[in-house]
N, C-alpha and C positions, 0 to 999 in steps of 0.2 A: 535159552541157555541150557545148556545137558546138565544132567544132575552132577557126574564126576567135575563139572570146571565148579560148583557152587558148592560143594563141599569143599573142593581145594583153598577159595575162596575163603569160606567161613575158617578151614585152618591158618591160614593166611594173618586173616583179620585175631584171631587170637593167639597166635604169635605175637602179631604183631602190638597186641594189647597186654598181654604178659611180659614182653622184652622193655614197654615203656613203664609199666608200673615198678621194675627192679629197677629201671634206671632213676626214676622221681625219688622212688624210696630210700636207695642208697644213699651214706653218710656223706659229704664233701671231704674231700681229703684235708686233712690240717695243716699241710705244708703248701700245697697250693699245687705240687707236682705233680702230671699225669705220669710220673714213672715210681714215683713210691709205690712200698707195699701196703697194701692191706690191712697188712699182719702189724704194719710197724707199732700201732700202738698200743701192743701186748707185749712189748717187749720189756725187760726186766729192770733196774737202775742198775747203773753200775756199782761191783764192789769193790773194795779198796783196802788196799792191805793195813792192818792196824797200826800204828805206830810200837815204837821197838819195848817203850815201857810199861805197855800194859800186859799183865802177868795173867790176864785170865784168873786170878784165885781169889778164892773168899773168905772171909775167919770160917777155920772150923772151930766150933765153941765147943765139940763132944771130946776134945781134947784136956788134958790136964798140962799143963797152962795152953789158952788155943793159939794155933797159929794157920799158916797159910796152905792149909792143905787141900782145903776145895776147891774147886774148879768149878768156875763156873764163867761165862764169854763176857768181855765189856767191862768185867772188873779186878781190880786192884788192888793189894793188897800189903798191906805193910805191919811189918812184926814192930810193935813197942815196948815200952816196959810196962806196960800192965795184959800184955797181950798183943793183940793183934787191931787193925782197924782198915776197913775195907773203903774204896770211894770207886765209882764208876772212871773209867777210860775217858 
């Protein structure tokens, strides 16, 4: 055998030994599809738009009497009579 077919050979053979280690290694897909992506299960949750009554605000307390002026996401805020009182969305 010539030296160039046994080197072709030996790249050959480690190809071919590299091509099967990516495939052993790699994860099984979670959906069972060979046409999913790869990527899918980096994908984000979905968001959802709030509902109409949450105001986003918070007692501001640096107020004299406090009321709803901070802003702050997720929360809700209601003016009473002795101020203000906040409850999450």
């Amino acid at each position: 055998m010539s030296r160039g077919i046994r080197i072709a050979a030996r790249f050959m053979l480690i190809v071919a030994v590299v091509s099967s280690t990516a495939y052993l290694v790699a994860p099984a897909s979670s959906t069972g599809s060979p046409y999913s992506s790869s990527l899918s299960v980096l994908g984000a949750a979905p968001a959802y738009a709030s509902p109409g009554s949450c105001t986003n605000r918070i007692c501001n307390v640096l107020r004299n009497p406090p009321d709803c002026t901070a802003r702050m996401d997720g929360m809700k805020c209601k003016v009473t009579g002795q101020g203000c009182s906040a409850t999450v969305c």
